[in-house]
C-alpha positions as CSV (number, residue, x, y, z in Angstrom):
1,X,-36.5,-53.1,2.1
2,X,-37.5,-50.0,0.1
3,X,-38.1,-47.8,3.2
4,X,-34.5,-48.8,4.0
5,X,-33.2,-48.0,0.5
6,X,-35.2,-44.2,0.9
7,X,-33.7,-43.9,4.9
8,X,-30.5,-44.2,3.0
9,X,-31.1,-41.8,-0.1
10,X,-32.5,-39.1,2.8
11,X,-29.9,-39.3,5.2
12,X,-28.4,-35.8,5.5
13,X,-25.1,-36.7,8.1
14,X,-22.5,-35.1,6.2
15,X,-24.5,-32.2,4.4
16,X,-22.6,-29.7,6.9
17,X,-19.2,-30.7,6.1
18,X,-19.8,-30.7,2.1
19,X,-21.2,-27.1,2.2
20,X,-18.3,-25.9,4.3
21,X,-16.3,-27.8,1.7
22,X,-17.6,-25.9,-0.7
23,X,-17.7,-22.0,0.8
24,X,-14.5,-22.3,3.1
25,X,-11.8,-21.3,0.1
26,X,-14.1,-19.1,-1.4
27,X,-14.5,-17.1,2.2
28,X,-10.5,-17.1,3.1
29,X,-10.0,-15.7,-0.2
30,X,-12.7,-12.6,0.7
31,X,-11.1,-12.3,4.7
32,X,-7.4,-12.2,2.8
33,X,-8.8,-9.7,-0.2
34,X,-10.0,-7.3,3.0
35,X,-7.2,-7.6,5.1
36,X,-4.6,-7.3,2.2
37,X,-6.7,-4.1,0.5
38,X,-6.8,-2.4,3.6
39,X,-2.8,-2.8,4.2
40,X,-2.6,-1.1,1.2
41,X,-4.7,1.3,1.5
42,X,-3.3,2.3,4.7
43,X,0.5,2.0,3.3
44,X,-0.7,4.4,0.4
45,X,-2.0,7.2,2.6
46,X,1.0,7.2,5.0
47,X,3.1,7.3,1.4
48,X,0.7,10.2,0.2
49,X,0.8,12.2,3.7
50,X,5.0,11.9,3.6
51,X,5.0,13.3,-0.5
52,X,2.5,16.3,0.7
53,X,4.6,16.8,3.9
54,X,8.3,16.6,2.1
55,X,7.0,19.2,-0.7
56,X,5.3,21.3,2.4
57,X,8.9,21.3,4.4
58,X,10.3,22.0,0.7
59,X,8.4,25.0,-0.2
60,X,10.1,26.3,3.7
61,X,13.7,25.3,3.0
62,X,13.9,25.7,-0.5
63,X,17.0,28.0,-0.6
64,X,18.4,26.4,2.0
65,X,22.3,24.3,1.1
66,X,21.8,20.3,0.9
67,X,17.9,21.2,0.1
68,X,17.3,18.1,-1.6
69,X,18.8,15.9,1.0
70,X,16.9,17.6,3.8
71,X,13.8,17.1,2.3
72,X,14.5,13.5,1.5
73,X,15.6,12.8,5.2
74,X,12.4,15.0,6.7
75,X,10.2,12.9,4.2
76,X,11.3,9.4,5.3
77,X,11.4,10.3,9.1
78,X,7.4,10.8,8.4
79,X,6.8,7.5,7.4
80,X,6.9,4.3,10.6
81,X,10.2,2.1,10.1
82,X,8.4,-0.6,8.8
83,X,8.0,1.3,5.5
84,X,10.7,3.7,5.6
85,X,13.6,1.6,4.6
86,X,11.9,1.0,1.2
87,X,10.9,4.4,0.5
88,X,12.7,5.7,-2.7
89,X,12.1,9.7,-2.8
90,X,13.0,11.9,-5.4
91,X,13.0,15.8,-5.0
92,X,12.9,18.1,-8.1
93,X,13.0,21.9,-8.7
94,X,11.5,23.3,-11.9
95,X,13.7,26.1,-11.5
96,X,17.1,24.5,-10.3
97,X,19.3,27.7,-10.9
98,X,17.1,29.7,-8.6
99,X,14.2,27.5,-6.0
100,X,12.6,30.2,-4.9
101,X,11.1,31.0,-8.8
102,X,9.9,27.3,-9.2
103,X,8.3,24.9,-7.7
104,X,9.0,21.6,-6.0
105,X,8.1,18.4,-6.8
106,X,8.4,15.2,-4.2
107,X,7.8,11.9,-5.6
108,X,7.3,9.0,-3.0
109,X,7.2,5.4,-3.9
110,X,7.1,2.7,-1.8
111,X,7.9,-1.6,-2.7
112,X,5.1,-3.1,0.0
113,X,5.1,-6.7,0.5
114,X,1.3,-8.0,0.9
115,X,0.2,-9.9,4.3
116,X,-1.3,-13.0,2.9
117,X,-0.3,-15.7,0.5
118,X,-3.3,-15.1,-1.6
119,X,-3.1,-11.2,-3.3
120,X,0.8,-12.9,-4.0
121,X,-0.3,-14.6,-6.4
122,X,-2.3,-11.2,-8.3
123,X,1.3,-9.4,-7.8
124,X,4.6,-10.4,-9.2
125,X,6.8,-10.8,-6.1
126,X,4.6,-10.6,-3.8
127,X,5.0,-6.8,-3.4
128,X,2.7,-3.9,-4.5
129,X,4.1,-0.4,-6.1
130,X,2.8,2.3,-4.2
131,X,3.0,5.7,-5.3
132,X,2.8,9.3,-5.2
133,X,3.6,12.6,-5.5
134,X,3.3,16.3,-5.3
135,X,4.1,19.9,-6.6
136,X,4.0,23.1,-4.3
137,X,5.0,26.2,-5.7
138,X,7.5,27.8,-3.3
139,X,7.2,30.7,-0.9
């Protein structure tokens, strides 16, 4: 009777499924963490390379007529069409009566939605504010 009773206090059958239990949220919520960081990541270089690429195609055209709307149209045809549509791009000149003494300033920023369900919850509407910009003195 009591080497029954210990059989049954050692038996280990369902140890396996307890421990994956256990570990199995806390793992998705690392694999979604990577895979949503790395989204963004990605989305914030491609919105860094199109601000340093608009100013760059600024500094060129800078006297040009319809400036400013050049360089926002150049700027958004840098970025892939799954982003482009919610790029919001804003071009100033420090010197607006005459480019060519000033310098240009292109400010990018981008509303990305996150991949998984879980960094959601960290952001309000499921979408992340990306953004940058930058100033090039004009040639």
């Amino acid at each position: 009777m009591v080497e029954t009773v210990i059989r049954k206090i050692n038996n280990r059958e369902g140890q396996a499924a307890v421990e994956l239990a256990i570990v199995l949220p806390l793992l998705i919520l690392i694999l979604c963490g990577i895979v949503d960081f790395g989204w963004m990541f990605t989305n914030q270089n491609i919105i860094d390379h199109c601000a340093r690429e608009g100013a760059r195609y600024g500094i060129i055209h800078a006297a040009d007529s319809g400036a400013s709307t050049a360089i926002i149209n150049y700027t958004k045809s840098l970025a892939p069409t799954n982003i482009a549509s919610c790029l919001v791009i804003t071009v100033t000149f420090t010197n607006p009566t005459s480019p060519r003494l000033g310098d240009v300033v292109v400010v990018v920023t981008g509303s990305i939605k996150a991949l998984t369900p879980i960094t959601g919850i960290f952001t309000s509407g499921k979408k992340m504010i990306l953004k940058s910009s930058c100033t090039m003195k004009v040639e």
